[in-house]
C-alpha positions, 0 to 999 in steps of 0.5 A, spaced: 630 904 070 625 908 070 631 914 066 632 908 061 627 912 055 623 904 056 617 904 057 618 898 062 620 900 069 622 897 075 617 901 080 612 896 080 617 890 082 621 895 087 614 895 091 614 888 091 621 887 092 621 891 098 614 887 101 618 880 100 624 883 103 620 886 110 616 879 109 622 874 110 626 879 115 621 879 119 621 871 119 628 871 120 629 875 125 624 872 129 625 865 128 633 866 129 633 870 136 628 869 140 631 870 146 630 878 143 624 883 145 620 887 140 624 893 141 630 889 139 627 885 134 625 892 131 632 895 131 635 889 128 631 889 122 632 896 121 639 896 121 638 891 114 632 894 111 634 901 110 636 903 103 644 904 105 644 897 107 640 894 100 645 898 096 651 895 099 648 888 098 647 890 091 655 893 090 657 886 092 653 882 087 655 888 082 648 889 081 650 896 078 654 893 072 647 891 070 642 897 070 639 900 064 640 908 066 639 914 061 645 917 059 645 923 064 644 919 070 649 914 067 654 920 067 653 923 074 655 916 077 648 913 077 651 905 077 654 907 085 648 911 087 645 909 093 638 910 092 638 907 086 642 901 088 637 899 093 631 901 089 635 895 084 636 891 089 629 891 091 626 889 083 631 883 083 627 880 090 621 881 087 623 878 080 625 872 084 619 872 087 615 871 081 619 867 078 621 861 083 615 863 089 616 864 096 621 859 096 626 862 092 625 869 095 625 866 103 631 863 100 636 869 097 634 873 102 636 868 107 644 868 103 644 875 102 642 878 109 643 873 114 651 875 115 649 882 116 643 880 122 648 875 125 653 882 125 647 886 127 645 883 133 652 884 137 652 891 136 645 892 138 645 893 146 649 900 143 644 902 138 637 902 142 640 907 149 635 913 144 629 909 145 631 906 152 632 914 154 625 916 150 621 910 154 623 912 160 623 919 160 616 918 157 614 914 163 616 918 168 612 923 165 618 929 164 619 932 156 621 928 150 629 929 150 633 934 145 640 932 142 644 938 142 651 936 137 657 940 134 662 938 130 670 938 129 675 937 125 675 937 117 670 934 113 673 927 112 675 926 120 669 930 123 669 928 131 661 929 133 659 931 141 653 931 143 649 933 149 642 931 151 638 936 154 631 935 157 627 941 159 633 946 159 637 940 163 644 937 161 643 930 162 648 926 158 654 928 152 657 923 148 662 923 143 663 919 136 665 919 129 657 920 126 652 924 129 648 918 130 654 915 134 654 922 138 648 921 140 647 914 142 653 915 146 650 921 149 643 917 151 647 912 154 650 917 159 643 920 161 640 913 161 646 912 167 643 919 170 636 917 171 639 911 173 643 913 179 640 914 186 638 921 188 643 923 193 641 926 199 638 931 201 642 937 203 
């Protein structure tokens, strides 16, 4: 690493590493699920290629044993740093890559991530209710939504609520254990709003 005082540093095979990574992903999702839509596709590759994703990887094949760290990062727990791990992650994929080719590089990332998107995609008609709600408000022309959250509970058992408004109107709320989960939750109900059919007029 870059805090080691080497002149060597991994910067240069992380930026390869990580191209390599987007590359075969890419191709694995593609080919893997083609009954997926652009959007799923999308969604599916962001749900591996994200720096807390690569760092768990990286902890199971205990990748930061290995690191060559500056003594204060070392100390302040670097090994399990999330930034760090990923970036690591990230060099290793890009040293295969030049040592065994494409090949090589298609094939770990094919062991280490394939479980993950086989996971990834059952969960994926609860990731997407944000964009889906975003989509259709766009096309029927109305204000891009705001996520109104709050909080309760203590730090290591917080609940997150969340209420989606568009133009000073409530649409959706939704609950969960993460501010995302919150969100997701109070998308889906104001997908199902727009979705009913108005009522009669009175």
């Amino acid at each position: 690493m870059a805090e080691s005082g080497d002149e060597h540093s991994n910067e240069r095979l992380e930026f390869l590493g990580d191209a390599v990574l987007g590359w075969v992903i890419a191709d694995l999702v593609y080919e893997r699920y083609a009954d997926l839509a652009e959007g799923a596709l999308t969604d599916l590759r962001k749900s591996v290629v994200n720096a807390r994703a690569l760092a768990e990887v990286a902890e199971e094949l205990d990748l930061g044993r290995y690191l060559l760290l500056g003594r204060g990062e070392d100390a302040a727990g670097g090994r399990g740093k999330i930034s760090i791990l990923s970036d690591a992650l990230e060099a290793v994929l890009g040293a295969v890559y030049l040592d065994g080719g494409s090949d090589a590089a298609f094939g770990l990332v094919g062991r280490l991530f394939t479980p993950r998107l086989d996971a990834a995609v059952d969960t994926l008609d609860t990731l997407d209710h944000k964009s889906a709600l975003q989509e259709r408000l766009a096309r029927s022309g109305r204000d891009a939504p705001e996520y109104r959250i709050r909080s309760t509970g203590p730090d290591h058992d917080k609940r997150f609520f969340a209420s989606v408004v568009v133009a000073g109107e409530v649409l959706g709320d939704g609950e969960g254990p993460s501010k995302k989960a919150a969100e997701q939750a109070a998308a889906s109900v104001a997908c199902s709003t727009l979705a009913a059919p108005a009522g009669p007029a009175g």
